[in-house]
C-alpha positions as CSV (number, residue, x, y, z in Angstrom):
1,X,-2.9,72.2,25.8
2,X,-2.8,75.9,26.9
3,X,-6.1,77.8,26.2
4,X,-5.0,80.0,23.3
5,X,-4.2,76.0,21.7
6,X,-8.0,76.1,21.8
7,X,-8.8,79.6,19.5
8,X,-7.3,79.0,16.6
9,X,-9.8,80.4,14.0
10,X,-10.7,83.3,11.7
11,X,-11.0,86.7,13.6
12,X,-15.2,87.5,14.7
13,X,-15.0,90.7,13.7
14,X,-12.2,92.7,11.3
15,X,-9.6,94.5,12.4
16,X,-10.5,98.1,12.8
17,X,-8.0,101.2,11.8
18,X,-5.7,102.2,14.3
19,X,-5.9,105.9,15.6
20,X,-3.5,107.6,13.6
21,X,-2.0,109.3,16.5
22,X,-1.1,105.6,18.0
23,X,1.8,105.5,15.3
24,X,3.8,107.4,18.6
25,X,3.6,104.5,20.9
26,X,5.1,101.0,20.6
27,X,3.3,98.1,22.6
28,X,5.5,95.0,23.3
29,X,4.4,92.0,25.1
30,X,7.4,90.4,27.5
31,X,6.1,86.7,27.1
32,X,7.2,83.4,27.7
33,X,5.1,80.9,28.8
34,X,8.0,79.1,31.1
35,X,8.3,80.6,34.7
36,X,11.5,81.8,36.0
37,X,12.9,83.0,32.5
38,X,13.2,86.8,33.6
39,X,10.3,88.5,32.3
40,X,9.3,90.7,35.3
41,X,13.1,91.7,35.5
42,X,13.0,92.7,32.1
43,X,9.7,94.9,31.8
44,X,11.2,96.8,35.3
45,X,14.9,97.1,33.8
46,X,14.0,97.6,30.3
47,X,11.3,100.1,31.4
48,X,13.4,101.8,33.6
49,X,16.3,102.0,30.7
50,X,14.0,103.6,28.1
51,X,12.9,106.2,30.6
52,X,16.2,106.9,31.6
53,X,16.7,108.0,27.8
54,X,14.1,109.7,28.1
55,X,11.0,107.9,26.7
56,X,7.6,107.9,28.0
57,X,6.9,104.1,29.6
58,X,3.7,102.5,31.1
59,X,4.3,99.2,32.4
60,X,1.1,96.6,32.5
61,X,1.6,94.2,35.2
62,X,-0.7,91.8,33.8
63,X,0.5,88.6,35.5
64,X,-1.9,88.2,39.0
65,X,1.6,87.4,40.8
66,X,1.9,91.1,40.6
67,X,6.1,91.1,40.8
68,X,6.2,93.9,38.4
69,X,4.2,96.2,40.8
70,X,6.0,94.7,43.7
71,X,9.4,95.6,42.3
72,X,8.7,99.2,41.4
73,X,8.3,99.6,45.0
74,X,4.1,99.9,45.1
75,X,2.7,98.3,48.2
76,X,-0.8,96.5,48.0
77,X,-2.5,100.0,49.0
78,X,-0.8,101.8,46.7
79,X,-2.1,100.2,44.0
80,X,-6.0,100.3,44.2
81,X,-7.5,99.8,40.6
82,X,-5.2,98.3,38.6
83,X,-5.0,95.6,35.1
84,X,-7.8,93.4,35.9
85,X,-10.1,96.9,35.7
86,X,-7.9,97.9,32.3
87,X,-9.2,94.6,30.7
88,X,-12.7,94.7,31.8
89,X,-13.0,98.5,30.7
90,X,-13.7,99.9,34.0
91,X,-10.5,102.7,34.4
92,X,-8.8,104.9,32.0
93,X,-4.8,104.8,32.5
94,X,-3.8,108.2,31.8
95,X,-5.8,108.8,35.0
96,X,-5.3,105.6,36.7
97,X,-1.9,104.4,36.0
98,X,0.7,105.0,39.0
99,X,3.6,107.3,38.6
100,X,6.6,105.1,39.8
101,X,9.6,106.3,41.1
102,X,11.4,106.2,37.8
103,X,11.0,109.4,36.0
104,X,9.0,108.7,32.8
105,X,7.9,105.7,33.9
106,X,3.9,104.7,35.3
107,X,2.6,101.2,36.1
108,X,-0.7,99.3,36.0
109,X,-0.6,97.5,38.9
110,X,-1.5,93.9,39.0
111,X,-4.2,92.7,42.1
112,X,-5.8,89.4,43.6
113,X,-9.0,90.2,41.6
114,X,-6.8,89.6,37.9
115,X,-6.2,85.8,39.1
116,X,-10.3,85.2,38.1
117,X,-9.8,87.5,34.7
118,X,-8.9,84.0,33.0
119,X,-12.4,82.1,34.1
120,X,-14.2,85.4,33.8
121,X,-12.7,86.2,30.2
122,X,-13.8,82.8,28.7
123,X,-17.8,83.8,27.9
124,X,-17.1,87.7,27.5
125,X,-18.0,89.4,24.8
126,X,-14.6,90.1,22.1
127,X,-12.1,88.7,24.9
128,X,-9.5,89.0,22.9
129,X,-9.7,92.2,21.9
130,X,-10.4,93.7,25.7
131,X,-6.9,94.9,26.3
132,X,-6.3,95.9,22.6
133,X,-9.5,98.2,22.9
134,X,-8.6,99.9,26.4
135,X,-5.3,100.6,25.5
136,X,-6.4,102.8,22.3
137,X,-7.4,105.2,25.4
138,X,-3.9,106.7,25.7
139,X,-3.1,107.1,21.6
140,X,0.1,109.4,21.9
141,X,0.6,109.4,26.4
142,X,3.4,106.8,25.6
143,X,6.7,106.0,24.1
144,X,6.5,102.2,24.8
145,X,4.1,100.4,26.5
146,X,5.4,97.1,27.8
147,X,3.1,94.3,28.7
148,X,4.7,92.0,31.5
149,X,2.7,88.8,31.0
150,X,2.1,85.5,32.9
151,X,3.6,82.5,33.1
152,X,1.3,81.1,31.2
153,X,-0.3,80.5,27.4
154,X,-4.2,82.0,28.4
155,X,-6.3,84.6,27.6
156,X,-4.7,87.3,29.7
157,X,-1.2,86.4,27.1
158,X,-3.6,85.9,24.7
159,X,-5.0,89.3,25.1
160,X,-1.4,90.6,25.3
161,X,-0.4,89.6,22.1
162,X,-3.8,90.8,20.2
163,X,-2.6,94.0,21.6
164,X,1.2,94.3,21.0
165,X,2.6,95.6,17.2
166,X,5.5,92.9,18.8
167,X,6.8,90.4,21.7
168,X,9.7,90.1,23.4
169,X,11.2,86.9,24.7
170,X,13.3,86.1,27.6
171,X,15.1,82.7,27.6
172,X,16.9,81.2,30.0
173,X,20.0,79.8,28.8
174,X,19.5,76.7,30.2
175,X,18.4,73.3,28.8
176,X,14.8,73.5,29.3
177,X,14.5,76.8,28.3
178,X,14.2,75.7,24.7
179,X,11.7,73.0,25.2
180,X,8.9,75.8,25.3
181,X,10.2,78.1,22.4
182,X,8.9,76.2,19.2
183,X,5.5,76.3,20.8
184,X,5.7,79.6,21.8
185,X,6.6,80.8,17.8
186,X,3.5,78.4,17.1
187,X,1.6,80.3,19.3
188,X,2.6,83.8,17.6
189,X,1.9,82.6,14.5
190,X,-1.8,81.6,15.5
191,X,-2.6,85.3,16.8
192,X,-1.4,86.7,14.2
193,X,-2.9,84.5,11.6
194,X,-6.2,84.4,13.3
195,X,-6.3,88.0,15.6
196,X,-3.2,90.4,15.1
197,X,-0.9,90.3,11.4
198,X,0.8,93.2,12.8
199,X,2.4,91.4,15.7
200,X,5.7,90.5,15.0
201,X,8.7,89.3,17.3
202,X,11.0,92.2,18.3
203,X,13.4,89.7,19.4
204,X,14.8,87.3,21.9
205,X,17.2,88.2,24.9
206,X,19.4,85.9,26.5
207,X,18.8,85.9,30.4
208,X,20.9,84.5,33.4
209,X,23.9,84.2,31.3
210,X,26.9,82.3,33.3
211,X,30.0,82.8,30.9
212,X,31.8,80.3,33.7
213,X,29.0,78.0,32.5
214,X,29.8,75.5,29.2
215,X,26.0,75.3,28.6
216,X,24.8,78.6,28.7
217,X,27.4,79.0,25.6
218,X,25.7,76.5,24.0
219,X,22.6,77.6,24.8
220,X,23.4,80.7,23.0
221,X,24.8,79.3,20.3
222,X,21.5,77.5,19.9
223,X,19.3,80.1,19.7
224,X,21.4,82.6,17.6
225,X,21.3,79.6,15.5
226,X,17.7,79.1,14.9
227,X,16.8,83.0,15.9
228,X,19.6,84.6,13.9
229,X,19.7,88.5,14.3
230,X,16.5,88.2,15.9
231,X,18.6,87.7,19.4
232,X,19.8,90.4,20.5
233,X,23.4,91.1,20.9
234,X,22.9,91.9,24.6
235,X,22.8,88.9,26.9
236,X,21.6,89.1,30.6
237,X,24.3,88.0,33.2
238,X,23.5,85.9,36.0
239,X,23.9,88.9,38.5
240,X,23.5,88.9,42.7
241,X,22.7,92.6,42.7
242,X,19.9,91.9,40.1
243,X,18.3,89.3,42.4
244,X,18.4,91.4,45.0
245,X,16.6,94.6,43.7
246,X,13.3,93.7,44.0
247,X,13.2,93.1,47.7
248,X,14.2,96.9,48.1
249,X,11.3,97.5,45.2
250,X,13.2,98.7,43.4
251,X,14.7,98.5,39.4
252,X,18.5,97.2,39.4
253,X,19.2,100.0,37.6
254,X,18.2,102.6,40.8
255,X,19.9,99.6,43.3
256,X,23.6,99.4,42.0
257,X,23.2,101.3,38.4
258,X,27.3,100.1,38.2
259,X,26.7,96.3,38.4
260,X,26.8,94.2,35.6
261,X,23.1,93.1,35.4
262,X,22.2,96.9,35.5
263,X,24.2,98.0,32.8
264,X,23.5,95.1,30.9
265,X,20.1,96.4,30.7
266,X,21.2,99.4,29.5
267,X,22.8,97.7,26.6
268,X,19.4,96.6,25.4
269,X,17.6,99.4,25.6
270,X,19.9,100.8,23.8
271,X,19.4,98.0,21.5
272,X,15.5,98.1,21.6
273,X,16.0,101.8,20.3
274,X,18.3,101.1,17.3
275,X,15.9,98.3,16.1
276,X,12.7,100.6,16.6
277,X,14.7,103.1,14.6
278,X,15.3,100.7,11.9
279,X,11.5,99.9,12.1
280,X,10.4,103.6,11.6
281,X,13.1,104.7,8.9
């Protein structure tokens, strides 16, 4: 039983009114509480792809692994006060966020101290709402904000999600990948009957596709089956030159902009627009 199993009741306190300048930035959580599914790889590509179009991004590497801040090419002493400060209310990040090497796009970098957020969050004071809260500091800096979010079903996702107007969900296509799903939409459905009725799901993306691969087909299949037009058309190749960008720190998209993992990524940002077009009309 994951932790946010454990929260399901009514909201302590109401929802208070959104800033009206906040309409100007979207906040999606990446989330999928299986490892190995491609959620770092996302936030840094997807980011990376909406900046390129010229959006405004902040990345929150919110998972204490820290491969998000590790693949934008921020060393350990680069990244000083980072997402365990955001949640506890102790940095602002239009002053404190890191300016990557991506035009357009600034991190939150993770650190060792967010590994103890989780023990630490459990008697504080409106823990879900911590990240919601310090987030309303920026209103209109940002385009998108995208949430890169552990491994995991706790009260850093938890906090995530209270925060986001919608997630965003790798899969893997391959056979375990939809073990985890139906609990996953259960888990959506509890925040946002109990802390957030805006969040929504922005939609699913196919990850480490292998068309020479029977399964991943029906995998796919599978999920466009049950998901519908919520999956996007966009599918994520298995790709060599995407494993291999973040050793360089660096997005695939700055590594080998030409491959097909990096221009598969630009594909879905291009998708992520049209639906947030769709949204807004």
């Amino acid at each position: 039983m994951s932790d946010i199993d454990t929260l399901e009741r009514p909201a302590e306190r109401p929802m208070s009114q959104d800033n009206p300048g906040r309409t100007r930035t979207r906040i999606i959580a990446i989330a999928n509480q299986k490892g190995g599914v491609g959620k770092t790889t996302t936030a840094i590509n997807l980011g990376t792809a909406l900046a390129a179009c010229g959006k405004r991004v902040l990345i929150i590497d919110l998972d204490p692994q820290g491969n998000a801040s590790t693949g934008l090419g921020l060393t350990r002493a680069q990244r000083g006060k980072g997402s365990y400060e955001l949640v506890f209310g102790e940095i602002d990040i239009r002053r404190d966020s890191v300016a990557s090497a991506v035009p357009g796009l600034s991190v939150v970098p993770s650190s060792v101290d967010l590994s103890g957020a989780e023990i630490e969050l459990v008697n504080a004071e409106n823990r879900e709402y911590r990240l919601r809260e310090a987030l309303r500091q920026a209103p209109s800096d940002f385009d998108f904000i995208l949430i890169d979010c552990p491994p995991a079903l706790g009260l850093l996702t938890l906090n995530a999600l209270v925060a986001a107007d919608a997630i965003l969900v790798p899969l893997q296509c391959e056979f375990y990948a939809l073990e985890g799903l139906s609990h996953l939409l259960k888990t959506v459905e509890r925040v946002r009957r109990s802390f957030n009725p805006r969040l929504e799901i922005q939609g699913v993306v196919l990850t480490m596709f292998d068309r020479r691969n029977n399964l991943s087909e029906m995998v796919a299949q599978d999920v466009r089956s049950y998901f519908g037009d919520k999956v996007f058309d966009t599918v994520i190749p298995r790709n060599v030159r995407v494993s291999e960008a973040p050793s360089h720190g660096k997005p695939v998209l700055l590594y080998d902009l030409n491959c097909s993992g990096a221009q598969a990524y630009v594909h879905l940002a291009g998708e992520v627009l049209k639906r947030e077009k769709g949204l807004s009309a």
